[in-house]
C-alpha positions in Angstrom: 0.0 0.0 0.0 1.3 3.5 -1.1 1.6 6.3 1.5 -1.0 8.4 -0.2 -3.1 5.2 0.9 -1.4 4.4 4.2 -3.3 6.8 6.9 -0.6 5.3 9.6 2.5 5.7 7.0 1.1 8.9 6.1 0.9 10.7 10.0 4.3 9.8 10.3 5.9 11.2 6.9 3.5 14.3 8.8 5.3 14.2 11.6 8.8 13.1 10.4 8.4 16.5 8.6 6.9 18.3 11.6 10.2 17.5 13.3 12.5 17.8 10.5 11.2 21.5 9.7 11.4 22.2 13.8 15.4 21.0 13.5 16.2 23.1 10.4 15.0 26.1 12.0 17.0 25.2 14.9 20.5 24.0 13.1 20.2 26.2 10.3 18.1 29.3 10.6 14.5 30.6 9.3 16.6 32.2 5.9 17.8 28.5 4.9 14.7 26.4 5.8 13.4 25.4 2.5 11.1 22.3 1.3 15.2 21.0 0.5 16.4 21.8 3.6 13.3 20.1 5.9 13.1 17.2 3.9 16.7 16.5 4.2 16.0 16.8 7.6 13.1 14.6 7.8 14.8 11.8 5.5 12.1 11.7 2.9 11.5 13.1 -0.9 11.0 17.0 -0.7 7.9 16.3 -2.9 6.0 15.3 -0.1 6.1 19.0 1.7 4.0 19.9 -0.6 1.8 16.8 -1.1 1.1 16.6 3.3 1.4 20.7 3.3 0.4 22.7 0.4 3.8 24.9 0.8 6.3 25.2 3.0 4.7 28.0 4.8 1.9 26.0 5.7 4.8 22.9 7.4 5.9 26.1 9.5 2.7 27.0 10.6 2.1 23.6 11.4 5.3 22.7 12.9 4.7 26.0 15.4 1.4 24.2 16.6 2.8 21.1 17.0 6.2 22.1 19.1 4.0 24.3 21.2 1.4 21.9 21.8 3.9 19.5 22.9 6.0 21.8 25.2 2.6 23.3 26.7 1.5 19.7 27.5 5.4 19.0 28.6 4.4 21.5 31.8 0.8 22.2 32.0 0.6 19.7 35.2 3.5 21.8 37.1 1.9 25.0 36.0 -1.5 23.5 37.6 0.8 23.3 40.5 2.1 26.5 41.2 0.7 28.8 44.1 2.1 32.1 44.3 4.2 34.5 41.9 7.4 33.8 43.0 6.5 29.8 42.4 5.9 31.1 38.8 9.3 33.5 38.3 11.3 29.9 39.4 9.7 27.8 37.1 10.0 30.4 34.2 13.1 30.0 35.7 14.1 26.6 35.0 11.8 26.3 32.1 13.8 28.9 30.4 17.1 26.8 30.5 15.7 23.5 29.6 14.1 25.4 26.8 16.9 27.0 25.9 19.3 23.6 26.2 16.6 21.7 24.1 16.9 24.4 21.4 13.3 25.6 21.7 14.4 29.3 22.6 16.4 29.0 19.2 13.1 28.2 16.9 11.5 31.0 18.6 13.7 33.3 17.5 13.5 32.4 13.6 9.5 31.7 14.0 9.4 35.4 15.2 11.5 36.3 12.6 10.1 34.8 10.0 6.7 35.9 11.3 7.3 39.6 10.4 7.5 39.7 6.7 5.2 36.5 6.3 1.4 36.9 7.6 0.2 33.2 8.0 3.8 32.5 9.8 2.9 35.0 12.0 -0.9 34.3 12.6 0.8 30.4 13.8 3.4 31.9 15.8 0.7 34.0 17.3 -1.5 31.1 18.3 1.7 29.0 19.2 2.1 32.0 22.1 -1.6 32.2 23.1 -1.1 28.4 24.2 1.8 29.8 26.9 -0.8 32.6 27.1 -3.7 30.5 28.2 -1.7 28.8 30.8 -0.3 31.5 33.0 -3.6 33.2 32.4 -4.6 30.0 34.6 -2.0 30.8 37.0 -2.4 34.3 37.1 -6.3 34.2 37.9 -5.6 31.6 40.5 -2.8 33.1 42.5 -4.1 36.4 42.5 -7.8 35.4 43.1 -6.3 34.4 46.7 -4.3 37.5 46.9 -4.9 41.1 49.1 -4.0 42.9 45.2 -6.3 40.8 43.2 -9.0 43.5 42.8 -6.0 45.9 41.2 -4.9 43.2 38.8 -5.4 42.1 35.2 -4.9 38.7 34.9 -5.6 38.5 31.1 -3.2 41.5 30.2 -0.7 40.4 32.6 -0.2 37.2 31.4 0.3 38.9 28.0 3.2 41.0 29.9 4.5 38.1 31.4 4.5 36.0 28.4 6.0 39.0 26.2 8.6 39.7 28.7 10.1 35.9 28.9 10.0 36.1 24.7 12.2 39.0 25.0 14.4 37.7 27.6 14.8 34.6 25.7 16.1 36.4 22.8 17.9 39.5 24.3 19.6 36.8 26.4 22.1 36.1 23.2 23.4 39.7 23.0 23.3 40.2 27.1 23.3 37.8 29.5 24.3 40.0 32.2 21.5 42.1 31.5 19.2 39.4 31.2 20.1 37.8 34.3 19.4 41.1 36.2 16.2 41.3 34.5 14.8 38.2 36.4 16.4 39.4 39.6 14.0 42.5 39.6 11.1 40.3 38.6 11.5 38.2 41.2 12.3 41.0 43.9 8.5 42.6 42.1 7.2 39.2 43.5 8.8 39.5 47.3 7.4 42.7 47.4 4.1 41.1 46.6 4.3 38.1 48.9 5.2 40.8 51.5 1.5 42.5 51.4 0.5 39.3 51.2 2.1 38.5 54.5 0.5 42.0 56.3 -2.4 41.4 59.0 -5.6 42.4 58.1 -5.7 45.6 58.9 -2.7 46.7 56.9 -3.9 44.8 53.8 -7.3 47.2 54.2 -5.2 50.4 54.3 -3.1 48.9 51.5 -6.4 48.4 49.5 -7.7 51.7 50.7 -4.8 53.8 49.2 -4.8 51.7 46.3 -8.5 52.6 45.3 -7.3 55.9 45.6 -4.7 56.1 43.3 
């Protein structure tokens, strides 16, 4: 039976390709990835990008889905976890290097690249974030449901901040890592000072709350 035929042998030409296009942004950038280039990659015949994809665009698009999905599901039980800011800033933490080791941080970079001269690259990079997006969201409403500052808190546009910020940290981290270092420090001296109204008696958290309102 032919591959065309083959649903099984099919989904894993899909795949094979999913990967290969993932690893040639990785090893080789977004300005060398090519239907060549993946299928090289992928160890099959370059004439099945476009046969399982339409065009190469369309592999990227798909291959942003599919790493995403995979690292969201990767974590999504120790993000269900977490309990407090500071809980998040150390797992971003230690999500960042193994991201970073694994070469995830890498494709980011050439998916975002890529995404700004080519629309549908972009539109899939896009939703590949609004998966990270949807899961500190979680964490976000959670943690600071519980919290004395919850009323004074966006939880939907903060997780777009925090989410933004880590992208740009990611990246900025090849030029500085001094700088990027210090970044996280202050983040994660934002969330002491946090944790520290947190820790206030009830009256103080009320005058805390009262002065906020006023501002």
């Amino acid at each position: 039976m032919s591959a065309a035929k083959d649903p099984a042998k099919g989904q894993e030409t899909r795949e094979k390709l999913l990967d290969g296009a993932l690893r040639t942004l990785t090893e080789q950038g977004i300005a060398k990835t090519s239907a060549r280039t993946i299928a090289a990659a992928a160890g099959v015949n370059q004439a099945l990008v476009f046969y399982h994809f339409g065009s190469v665009d369309e592999l990227l698009s798909a291959a942003c889905r599919h790493g995403t999905e995979q690292r969201v599901a990767r974590y999504r039980d120790r993000l269900a976890s977490i309990g407090s800011l500071s809980e998040l800033l150390s797992f971003g933490r230690e999500m960042h290097e193994e991201e970073r080791a694994a070469g995830h941080v890498a494709v980011l970079g050439q998916l975002l690249a890529g995404a700004q001269t080519q629309p549908r690259l972009a539109a899939a990079t896009a939703a590949g974030l609004a998966l990270w997006i949807e899961e500190i969201e979680k964490v976000l409403t959670r943690v600071l449901g519980a919290s004395a500052l919850g009323e004074f808190t966006d939880p939907v546009g903060l997780a777009r901040a925090v989410a933004a910020s880590f992208v740009g940290m990611e990246l900025y981290e090849g030029v500085d890592p001094a700088g990027t270092e210090r970044a996280l420090v202050a983040l994660e001296r934002l969330s002491l000072l946090v944790t520290a109204v947190e820790d206030l008696g009830p009256l103080a958290q009320r005058a805390v709350r009262h002065r906020l309102r006023r501002l």
